[in-house]
gemmi code that builds the backbone of each chain (N, CA, C; Angstrom):
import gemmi

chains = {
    "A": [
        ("UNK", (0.841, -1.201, 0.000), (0.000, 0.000, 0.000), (0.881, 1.258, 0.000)),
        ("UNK", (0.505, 2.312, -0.777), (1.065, 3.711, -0.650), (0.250, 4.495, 0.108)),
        ("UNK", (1.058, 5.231, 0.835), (0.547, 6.250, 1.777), (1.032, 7.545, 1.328)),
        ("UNK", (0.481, 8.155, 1.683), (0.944, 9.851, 1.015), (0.870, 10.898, 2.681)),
        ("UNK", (1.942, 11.465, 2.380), (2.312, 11.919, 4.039), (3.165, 12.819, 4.121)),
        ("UNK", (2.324, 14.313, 4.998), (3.225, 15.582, 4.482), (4.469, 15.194, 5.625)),
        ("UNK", (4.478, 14.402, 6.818), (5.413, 14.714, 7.331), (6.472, 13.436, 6.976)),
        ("UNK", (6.290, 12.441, 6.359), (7.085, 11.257, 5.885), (7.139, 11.600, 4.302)),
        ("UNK", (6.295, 12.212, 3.411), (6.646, 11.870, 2.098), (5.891, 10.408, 1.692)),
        ("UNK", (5.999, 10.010, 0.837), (5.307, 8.709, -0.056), (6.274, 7.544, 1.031)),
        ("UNK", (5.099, 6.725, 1.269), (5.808, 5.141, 2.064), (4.928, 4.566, 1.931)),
        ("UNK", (6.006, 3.396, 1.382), (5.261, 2.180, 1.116), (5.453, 1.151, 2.084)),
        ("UNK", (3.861, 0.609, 2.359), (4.066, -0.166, 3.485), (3.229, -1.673, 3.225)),
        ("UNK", (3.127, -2.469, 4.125), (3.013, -3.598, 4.139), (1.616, -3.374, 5.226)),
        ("UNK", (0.381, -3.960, 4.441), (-0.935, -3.951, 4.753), (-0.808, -4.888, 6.229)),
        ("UNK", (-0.030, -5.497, 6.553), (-0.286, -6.240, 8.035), (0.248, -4.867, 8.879)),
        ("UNK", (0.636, -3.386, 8.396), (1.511, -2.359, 9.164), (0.038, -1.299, 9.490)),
        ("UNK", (-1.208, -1.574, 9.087), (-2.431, -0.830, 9.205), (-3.318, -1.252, 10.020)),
        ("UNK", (-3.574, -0.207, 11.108), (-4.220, 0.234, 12.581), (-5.668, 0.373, 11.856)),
        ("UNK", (-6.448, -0.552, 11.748), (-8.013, 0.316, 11.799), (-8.711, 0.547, 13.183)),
        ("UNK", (-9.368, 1.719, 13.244), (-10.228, 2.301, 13.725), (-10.893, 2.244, 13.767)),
        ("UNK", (-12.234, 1.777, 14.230), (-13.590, 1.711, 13.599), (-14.381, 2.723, 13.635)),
        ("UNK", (-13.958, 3.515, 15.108), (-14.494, 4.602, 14.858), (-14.049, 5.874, 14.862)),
        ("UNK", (-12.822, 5.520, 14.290), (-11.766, 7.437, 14.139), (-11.219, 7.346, 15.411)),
        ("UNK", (-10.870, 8.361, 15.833), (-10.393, 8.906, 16.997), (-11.494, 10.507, 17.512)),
        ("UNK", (-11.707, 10.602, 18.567), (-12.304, 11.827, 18.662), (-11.606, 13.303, 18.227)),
        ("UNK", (-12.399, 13.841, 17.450), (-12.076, 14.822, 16.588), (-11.842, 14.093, 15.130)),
        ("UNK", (-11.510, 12.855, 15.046), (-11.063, 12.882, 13.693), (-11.943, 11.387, 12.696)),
        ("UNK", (-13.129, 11.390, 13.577), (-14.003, 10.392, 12.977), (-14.072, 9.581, 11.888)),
        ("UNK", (-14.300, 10.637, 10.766), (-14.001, 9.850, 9.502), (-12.610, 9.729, 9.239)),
        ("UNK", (-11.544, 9.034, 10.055), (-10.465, 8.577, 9.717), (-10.465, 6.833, 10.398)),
        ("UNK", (-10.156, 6.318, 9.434), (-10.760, 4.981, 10.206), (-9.285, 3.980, 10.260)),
        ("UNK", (-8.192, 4.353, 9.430), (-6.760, 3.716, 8.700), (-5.624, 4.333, 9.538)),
        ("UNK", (-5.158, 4.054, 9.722), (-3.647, 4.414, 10.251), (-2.433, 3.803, 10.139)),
        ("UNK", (-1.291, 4.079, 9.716), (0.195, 3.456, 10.205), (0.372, 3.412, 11.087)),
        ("UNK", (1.008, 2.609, 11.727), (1.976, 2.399, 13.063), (2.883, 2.637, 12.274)),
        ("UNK", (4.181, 3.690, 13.065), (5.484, 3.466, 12.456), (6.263, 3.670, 13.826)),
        ("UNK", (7.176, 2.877, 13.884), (7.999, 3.274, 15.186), (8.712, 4.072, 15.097)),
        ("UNK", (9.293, 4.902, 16.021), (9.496, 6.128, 15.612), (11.368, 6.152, 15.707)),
        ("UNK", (12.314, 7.557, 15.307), (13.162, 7.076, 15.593), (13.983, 7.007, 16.998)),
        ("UNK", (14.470, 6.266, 17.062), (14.913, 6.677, 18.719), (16.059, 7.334, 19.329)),
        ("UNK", (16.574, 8.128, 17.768), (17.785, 8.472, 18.723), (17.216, 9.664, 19.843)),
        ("UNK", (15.838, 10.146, 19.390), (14.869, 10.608, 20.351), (15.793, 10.482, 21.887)),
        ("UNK", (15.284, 9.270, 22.052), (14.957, 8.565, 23.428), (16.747, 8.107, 23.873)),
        ("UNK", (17.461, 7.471, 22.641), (18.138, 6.021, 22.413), (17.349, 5.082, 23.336)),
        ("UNK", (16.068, 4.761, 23.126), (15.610, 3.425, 23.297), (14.417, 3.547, 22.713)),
        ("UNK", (13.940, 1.514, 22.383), (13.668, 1.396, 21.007), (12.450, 1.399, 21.946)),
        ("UNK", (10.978, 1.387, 21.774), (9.699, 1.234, 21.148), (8.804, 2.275, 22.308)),
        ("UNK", (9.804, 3.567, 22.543), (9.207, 4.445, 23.765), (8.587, 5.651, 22.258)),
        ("UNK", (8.815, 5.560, 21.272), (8.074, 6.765, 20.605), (7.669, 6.473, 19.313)),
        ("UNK", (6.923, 6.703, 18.863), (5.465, 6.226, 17.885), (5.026, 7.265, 17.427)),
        ("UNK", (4.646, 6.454, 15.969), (3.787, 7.791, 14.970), (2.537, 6.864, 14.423)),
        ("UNK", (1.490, 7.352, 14.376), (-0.003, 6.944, 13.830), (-0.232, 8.323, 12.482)),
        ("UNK", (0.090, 7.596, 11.132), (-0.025, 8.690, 10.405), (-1.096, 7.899, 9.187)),
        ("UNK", (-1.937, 8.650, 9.527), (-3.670, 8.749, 8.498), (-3.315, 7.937, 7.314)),
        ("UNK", (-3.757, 6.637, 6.824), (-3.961, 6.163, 5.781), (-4.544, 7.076, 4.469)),
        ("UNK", (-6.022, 7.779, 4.862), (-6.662, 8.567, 4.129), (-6.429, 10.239, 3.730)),
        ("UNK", (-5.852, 10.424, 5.189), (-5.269, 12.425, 5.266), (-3.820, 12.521, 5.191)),
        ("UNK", (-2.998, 12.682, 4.610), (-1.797, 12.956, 4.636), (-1.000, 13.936, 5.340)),
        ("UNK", (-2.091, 14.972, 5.749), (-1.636, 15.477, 6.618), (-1.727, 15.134, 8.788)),
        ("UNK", (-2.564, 14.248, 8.435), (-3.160, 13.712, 10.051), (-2.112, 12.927, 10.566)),
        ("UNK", (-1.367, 12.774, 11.188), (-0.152, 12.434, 11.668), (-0.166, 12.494, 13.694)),
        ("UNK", (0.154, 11.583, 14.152), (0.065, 11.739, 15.580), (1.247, 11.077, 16.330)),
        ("UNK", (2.186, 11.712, 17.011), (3.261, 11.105, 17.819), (2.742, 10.590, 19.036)),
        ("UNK", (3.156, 9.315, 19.458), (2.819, 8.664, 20.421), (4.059, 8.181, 21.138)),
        ("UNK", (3.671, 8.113, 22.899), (4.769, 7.133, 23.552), (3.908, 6.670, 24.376)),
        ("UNK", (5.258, 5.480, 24.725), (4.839, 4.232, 24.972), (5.207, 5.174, 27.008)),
        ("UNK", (4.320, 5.781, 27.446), (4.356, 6.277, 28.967), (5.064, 5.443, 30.160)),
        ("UNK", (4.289, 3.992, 30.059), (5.039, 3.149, 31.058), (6.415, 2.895, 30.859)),
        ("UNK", (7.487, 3.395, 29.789), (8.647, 3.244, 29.501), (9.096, 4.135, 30.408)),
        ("UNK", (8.784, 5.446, 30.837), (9.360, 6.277, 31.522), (8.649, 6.628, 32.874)),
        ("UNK", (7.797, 6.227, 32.857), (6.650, 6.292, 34.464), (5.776, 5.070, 34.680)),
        ("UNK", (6.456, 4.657, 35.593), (6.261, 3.185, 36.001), (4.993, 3.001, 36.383)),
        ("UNK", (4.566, 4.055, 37.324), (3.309, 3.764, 38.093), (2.194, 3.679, 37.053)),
        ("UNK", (2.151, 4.525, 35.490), (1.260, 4.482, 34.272), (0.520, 3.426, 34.212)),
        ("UNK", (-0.775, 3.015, 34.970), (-1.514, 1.597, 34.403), (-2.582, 1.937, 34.591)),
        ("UNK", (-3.673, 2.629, 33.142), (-4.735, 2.897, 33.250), (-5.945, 1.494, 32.888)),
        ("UNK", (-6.926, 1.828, 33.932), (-7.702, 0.773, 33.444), (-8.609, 0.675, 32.658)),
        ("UNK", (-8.328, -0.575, 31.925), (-9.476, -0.776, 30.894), (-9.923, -1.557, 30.456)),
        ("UNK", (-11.307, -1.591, 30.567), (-12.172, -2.875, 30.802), (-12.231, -3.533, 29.850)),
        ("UNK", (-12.620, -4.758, 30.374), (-13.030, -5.812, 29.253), (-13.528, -5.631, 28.245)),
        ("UNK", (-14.349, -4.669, 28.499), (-15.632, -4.805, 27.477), (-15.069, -4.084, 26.140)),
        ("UNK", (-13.868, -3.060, 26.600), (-13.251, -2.676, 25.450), (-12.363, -3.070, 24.897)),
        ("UNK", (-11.261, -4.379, 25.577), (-10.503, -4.882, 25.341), (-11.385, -6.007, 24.280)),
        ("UNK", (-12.337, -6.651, 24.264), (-12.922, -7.252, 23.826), (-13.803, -7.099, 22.549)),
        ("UNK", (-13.860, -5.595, 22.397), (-14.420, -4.718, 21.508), (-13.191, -4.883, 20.187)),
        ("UNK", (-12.030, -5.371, 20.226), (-11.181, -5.144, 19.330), (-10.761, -6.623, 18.731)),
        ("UNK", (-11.429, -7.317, 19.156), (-11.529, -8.956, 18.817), (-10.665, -10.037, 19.340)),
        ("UNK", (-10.486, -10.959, 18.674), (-9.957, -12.047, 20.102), (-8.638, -11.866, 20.092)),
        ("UNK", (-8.218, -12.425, 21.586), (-6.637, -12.341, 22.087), (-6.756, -13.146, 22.892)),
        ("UNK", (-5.150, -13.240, 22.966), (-4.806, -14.502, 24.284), (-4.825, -14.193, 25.363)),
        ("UNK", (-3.798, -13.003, 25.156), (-3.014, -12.405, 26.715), (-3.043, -10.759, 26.926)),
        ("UNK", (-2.878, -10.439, 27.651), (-2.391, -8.979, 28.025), (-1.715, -8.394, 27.071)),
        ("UNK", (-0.508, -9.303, 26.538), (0.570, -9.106, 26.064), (0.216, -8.684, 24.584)),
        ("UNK", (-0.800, -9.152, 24.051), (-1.613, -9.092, 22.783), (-1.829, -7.081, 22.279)),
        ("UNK", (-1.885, -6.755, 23.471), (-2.203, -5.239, 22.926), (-0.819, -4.068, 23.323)),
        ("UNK", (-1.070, -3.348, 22.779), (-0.154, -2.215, 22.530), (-1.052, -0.987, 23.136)),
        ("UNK", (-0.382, -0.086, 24.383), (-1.100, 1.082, 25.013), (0.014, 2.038, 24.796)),
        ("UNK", (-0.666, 3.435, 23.757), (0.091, 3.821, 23.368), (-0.700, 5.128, 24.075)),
        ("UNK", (0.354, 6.805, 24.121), (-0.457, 7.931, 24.633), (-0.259, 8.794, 23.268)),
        ("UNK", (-0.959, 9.932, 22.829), (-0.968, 10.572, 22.279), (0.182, 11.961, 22.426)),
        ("UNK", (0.779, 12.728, 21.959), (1.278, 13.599, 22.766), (1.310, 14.715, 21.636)),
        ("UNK", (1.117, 16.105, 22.586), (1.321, 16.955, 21.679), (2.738, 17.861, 21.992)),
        ("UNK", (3.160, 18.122, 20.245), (4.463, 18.879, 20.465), (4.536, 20.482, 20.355)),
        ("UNK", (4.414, 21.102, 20.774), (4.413, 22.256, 20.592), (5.656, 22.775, 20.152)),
        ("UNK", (5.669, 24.064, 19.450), (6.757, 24.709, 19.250), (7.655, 25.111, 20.051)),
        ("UNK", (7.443, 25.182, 21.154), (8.475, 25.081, 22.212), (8.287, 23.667, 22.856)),
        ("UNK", (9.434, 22.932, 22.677), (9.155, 21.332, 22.517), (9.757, 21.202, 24.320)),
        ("UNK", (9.809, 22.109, 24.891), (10.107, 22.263, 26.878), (8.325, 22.068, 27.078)),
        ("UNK", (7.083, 21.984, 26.417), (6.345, 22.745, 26.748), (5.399, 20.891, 26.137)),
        ("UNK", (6.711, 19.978, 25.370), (5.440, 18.990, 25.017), (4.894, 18.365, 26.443)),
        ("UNK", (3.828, 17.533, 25.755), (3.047, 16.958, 26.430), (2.301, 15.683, 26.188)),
        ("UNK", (1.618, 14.820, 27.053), (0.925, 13.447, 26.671), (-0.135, 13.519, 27.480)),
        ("UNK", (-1.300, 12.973, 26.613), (-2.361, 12.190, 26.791), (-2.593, 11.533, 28.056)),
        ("UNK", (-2.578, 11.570, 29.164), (-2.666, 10.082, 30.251), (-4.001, 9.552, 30.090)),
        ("UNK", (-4.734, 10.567, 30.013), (-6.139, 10.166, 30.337), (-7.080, 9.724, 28.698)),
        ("UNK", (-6.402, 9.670, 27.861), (-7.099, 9.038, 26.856), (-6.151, 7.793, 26.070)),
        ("UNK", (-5.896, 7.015, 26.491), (-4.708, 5.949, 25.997), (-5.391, 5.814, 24.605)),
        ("UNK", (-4.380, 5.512, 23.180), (-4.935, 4.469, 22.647), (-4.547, 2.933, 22.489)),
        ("UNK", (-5.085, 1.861, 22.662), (-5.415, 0.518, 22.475), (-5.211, -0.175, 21.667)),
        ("UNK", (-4.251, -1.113, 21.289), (-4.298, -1.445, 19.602), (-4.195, -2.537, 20.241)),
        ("UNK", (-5.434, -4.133, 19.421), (-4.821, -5.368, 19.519), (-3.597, -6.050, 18.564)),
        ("UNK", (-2.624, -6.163, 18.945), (-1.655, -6.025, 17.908), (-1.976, -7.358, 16.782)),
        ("UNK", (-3.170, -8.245, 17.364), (-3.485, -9.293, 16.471), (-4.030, -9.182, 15.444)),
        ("UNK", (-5.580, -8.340, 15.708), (-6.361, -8.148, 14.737), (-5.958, -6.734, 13.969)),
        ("UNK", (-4.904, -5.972, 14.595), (-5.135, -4.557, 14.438), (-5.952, -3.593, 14.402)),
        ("UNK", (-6.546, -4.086, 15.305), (-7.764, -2.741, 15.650), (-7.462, -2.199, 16.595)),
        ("UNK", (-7.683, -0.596, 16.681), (-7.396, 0.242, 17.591), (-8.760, 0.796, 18.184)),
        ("UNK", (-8.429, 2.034, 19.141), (-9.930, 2.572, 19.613), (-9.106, 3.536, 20.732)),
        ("UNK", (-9.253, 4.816, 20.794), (-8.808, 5.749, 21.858), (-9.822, 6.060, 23.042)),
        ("UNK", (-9.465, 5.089, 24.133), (-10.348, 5.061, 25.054), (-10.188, 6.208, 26.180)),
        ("UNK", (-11.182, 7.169, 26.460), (-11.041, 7.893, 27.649), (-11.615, 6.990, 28.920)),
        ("UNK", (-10.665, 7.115, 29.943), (-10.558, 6.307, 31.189), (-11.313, 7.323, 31.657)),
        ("UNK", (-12.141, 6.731, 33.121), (-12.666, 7.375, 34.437), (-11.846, 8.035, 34.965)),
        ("UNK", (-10.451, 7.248, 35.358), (-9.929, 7.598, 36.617), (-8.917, 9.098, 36.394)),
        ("UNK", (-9.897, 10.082, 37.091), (-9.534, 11.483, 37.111), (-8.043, 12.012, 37.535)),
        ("UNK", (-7.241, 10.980, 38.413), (-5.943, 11.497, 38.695), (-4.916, 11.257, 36.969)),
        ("UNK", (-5.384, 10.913, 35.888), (-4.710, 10.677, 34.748), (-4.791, 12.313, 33.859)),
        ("UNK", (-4.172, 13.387, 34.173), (-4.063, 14.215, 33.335), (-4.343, 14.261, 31.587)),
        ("UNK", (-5.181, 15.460, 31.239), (-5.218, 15.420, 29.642), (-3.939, 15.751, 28.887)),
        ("UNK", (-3.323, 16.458, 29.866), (-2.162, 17.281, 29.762), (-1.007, 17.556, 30.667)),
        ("UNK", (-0.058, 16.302, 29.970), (1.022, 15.704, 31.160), (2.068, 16.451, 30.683)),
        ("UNK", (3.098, 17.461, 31.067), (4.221, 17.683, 30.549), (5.425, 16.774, 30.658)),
        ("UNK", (5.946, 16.128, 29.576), (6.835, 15.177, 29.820), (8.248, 15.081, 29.044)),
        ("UNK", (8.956, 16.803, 28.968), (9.768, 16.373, 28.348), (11.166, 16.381, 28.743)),
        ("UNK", (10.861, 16.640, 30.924), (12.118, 16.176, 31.240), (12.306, 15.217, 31.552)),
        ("UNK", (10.999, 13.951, 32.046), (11.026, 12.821, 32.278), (11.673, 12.016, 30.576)),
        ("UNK", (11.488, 12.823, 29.810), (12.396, 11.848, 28.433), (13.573, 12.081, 28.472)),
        ("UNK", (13.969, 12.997, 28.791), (15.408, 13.402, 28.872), (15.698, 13.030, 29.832)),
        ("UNK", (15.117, 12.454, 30.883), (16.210, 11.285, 31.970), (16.075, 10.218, 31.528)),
        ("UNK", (15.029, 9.753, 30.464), (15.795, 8.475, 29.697), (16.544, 8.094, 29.123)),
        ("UNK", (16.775, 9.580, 28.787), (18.068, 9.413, 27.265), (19.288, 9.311, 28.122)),
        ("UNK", (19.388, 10.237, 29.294), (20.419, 10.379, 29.549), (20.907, 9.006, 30.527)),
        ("UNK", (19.940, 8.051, 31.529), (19.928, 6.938, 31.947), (20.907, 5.755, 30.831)),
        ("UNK", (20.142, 5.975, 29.970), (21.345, 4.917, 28.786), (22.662, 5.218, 28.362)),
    ],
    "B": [
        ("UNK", (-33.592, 19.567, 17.847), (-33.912, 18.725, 19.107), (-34.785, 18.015, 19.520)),
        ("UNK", (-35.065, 16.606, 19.822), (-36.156, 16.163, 20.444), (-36.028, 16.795, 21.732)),
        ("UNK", (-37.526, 17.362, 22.464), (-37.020, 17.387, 23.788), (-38.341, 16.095, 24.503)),
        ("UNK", (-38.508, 15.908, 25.510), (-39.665, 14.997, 25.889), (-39.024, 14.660, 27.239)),
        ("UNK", (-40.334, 15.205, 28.088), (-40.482, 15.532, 29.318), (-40.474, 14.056, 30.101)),
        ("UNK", (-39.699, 13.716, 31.105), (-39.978, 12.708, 31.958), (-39.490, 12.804, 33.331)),
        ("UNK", (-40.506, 11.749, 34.235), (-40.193, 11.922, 35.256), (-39.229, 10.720, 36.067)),
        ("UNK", (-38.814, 10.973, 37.294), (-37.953, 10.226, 37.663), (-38.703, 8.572, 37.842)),
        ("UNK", (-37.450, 7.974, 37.470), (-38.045, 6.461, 37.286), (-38.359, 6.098, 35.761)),
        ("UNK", (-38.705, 6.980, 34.682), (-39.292, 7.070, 33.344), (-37.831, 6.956, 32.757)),
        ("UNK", (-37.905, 6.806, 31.192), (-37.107, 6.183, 30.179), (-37.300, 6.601, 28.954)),
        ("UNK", (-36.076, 6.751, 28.090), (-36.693, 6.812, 27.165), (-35.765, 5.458, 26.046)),
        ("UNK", (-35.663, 5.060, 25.222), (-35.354, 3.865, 24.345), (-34.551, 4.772, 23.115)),
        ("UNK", (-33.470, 4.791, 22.924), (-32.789, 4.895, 21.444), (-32.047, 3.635, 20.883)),
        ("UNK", (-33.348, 3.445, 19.507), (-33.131, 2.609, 18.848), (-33.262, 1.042, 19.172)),
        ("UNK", (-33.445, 0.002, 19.092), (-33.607, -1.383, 19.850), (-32.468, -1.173, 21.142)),
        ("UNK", (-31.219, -0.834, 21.354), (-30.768, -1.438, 22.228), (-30.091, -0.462, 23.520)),
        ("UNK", (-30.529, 1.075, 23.706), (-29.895, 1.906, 24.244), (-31.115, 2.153, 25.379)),
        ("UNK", (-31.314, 2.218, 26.390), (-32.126, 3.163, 27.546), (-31.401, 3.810, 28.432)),
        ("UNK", (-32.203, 5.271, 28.500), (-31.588, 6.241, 29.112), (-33.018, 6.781, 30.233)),
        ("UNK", (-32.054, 6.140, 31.526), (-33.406, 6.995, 32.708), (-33.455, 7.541, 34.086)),
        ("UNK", (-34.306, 8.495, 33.995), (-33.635, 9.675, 35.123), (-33.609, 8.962, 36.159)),
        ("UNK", (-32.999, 8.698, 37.086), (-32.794, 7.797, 38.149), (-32.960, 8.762, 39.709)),
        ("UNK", (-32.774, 10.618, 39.249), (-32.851, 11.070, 40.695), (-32.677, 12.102, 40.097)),
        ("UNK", (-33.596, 13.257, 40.797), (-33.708, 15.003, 39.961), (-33.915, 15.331, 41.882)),
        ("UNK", (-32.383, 16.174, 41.743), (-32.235, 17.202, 43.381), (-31.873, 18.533, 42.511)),
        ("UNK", (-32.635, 19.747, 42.684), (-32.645, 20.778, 42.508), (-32.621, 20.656, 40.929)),
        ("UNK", (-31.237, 21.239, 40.788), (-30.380, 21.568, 39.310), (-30.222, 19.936, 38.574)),
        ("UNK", (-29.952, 19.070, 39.526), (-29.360, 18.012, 38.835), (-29.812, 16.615, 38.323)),
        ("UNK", (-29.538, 15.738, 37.284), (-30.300, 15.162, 37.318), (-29.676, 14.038, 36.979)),
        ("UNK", (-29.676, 12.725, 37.861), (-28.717, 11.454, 37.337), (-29.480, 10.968, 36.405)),
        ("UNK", (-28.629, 10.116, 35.472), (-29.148, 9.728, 34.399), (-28.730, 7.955, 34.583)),
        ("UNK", (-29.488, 6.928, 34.647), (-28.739, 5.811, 33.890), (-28.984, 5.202, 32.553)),
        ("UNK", (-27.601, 4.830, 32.502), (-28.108, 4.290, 30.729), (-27.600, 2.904, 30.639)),
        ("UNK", (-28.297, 2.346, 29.954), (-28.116, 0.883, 30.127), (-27.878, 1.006, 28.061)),
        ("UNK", (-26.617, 0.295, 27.703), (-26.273, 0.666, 25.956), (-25.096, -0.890, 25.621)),
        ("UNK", (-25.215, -1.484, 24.780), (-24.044, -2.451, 24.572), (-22.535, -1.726, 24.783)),
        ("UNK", (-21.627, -2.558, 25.118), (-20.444, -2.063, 25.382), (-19.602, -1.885, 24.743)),
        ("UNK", (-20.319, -1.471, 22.905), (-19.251, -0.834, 21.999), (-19.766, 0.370, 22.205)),
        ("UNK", (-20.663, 0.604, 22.704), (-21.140, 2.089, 22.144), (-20.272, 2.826, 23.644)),
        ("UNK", (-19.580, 4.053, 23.204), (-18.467, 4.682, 24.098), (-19.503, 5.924, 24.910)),
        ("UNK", (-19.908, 5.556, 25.985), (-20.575, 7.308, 26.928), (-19.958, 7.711, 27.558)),
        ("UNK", (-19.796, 8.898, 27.245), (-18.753, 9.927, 28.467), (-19.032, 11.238, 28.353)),
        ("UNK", (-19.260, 11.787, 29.565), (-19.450, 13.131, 29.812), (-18.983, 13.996, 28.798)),
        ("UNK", (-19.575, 15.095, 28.323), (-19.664, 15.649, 26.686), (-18.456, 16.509, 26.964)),
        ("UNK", (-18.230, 17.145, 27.954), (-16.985, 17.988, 28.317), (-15.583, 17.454, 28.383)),
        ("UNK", (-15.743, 16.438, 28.731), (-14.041, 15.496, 28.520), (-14.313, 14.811, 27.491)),
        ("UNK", (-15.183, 14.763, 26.690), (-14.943, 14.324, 25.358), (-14.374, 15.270, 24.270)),
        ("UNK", (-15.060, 16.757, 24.571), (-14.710, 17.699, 23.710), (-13.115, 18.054, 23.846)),
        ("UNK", (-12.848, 18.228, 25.071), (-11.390, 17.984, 25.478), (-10.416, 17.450, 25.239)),
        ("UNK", (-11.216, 16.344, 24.787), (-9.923, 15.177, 24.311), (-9.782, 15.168, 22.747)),
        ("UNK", (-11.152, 15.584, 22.241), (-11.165, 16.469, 20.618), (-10.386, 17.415, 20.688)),
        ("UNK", (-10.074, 18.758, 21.285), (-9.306, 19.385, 21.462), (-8.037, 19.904, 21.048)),
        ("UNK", (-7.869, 17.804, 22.350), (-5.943, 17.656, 22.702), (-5.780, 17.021, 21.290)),
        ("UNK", (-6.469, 16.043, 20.402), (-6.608, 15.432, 19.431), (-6.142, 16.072, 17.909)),
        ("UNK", (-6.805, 17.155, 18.537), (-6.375, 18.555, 16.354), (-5.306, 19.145, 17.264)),
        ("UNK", (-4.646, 19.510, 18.758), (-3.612, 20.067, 18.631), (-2.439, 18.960, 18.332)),
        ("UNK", (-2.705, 17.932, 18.480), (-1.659, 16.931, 18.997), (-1.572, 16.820, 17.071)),
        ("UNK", (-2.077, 16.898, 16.502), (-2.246, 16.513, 14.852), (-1.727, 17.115, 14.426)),
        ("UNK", (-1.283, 18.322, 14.907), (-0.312, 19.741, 13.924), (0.670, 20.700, 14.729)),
        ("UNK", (1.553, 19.012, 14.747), (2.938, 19.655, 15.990), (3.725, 20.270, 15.093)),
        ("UNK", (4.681, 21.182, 15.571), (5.094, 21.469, 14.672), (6.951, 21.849, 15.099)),
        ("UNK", (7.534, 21.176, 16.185), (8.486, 21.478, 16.448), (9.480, 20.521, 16.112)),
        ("UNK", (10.471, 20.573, 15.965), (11.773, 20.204, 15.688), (12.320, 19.045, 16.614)),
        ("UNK", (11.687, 18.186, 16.504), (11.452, 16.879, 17.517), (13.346, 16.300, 17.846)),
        ("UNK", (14.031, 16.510, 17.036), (15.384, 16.080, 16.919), (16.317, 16.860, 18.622)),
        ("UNK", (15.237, 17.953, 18.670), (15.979, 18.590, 19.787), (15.993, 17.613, 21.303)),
        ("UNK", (15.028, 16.931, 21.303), (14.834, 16.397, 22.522), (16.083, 15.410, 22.828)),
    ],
}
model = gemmi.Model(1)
for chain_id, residues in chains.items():
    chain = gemmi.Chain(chain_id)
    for i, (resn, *xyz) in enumerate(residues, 1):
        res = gemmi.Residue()
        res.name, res.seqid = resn, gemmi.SeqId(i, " ")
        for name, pos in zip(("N", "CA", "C"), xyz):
            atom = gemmi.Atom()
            atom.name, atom.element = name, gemmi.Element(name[0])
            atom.pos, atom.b_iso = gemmi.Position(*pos), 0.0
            res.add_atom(atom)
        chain.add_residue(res)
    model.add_chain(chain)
structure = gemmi.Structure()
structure.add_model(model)
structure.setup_entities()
């Protein structure tokens, strides 16, 4: 499959590499396709803490993600069955991928992540779904970009 | 808008499989339960819009990510 992508350029990818949605993401509904691409890490220098979800259909819809529990341990939002189950069958825990959204601002001292809306991917079926959690101590708006920079610098 | 008046204990049905019913009206407020299959996602309209929000800012970052 070709993807068309203002912040990657043309990539060609391999149809087992596509996140559906069934029902978008909030705000972005009629987007139902996505890449997973892992992101690069000299970011971090470590491998699967930063992630990009970039629009099958919009080329410009593009979303950086990290993997939170890489750098904040206590990170374990809950989420129920009923949505884990919503994304079709699995074995184990181990089956899904909880990824956060984060936004970068132009002053990149100032990014930030998602706690309180994880998204969910079963890495089997590839279906995703951005679930907002109950539990109110999970910020919409986590600043996290000195907790990355004690990762980088930890390695 | 539909609007349609009910009282506590009353219901109303969207579509075969959704009910929504006032369960307790104190002053201003009014609990609602809804009984809906567990694909369909309910959440308070204000942290939803919120998370629409964080969603179109998080979509058009625009900084120089290499710095971190």
């Amino acid at each position: 499959m070709i993807i068309n992508s203002t912040r990657f350029g043309t990539i060609e990818a391999d149809d087992d590499k596509i996140i559906t949605f069934d029902e978008g993401l909030p705000g972005f509904s009629s987007l139902r396709e996505f890449l997973l691409i892992e992101g690069d890490y000299a970011l971090t220098r470590r491998e699967g803490v930063f992630w990009w979800l970039q629009s099958v259909e919009d080329a410009e819809v593009a979303f950086a993600l990290l993997n939170v529990p890489a750098f904040m341990s206590g990170y374990n939002p809950n989420i129920s069955n009923e949505t884990l189950n919503g994304l079709g069958d699995y074995e184990c825990a181990g089956d899904f991928l909880t990824l956060n959204i984060a936004v970068i601002p132009g002053d990149i001292t100032r990014m930030r992540v998602n706690l309180r809306a994880p998204v969910v991917i079963n890495s089997l079926t590839r279906k995703g779904r951005q679930v907002i959690i109950q539990d109110g101590r999970y910020e919409v708006r986590h600043l996290v970009f000195d907790e990355l920079r004690k990762l980088r610098q930890v390695v | 808008m539909l609007a349609l008046t009910r009282k506590k204990g009353e219901s109303v049905i969207i579509g075969d499989d959704i009910e929504i019913m006032v369960t307790s009206i104190r002053g201003e407020q009014v609990k609602l339960g809804i009984v809906a299959p567990a694909s369909v996602s309910i959440y308070r309209k204000e942290l939803y819009e919120i998370i629409k929000r964080e969603n179109r800012e998080a979509a058009k970052f625009r900084a120089d990510i290499d710095k971190l």
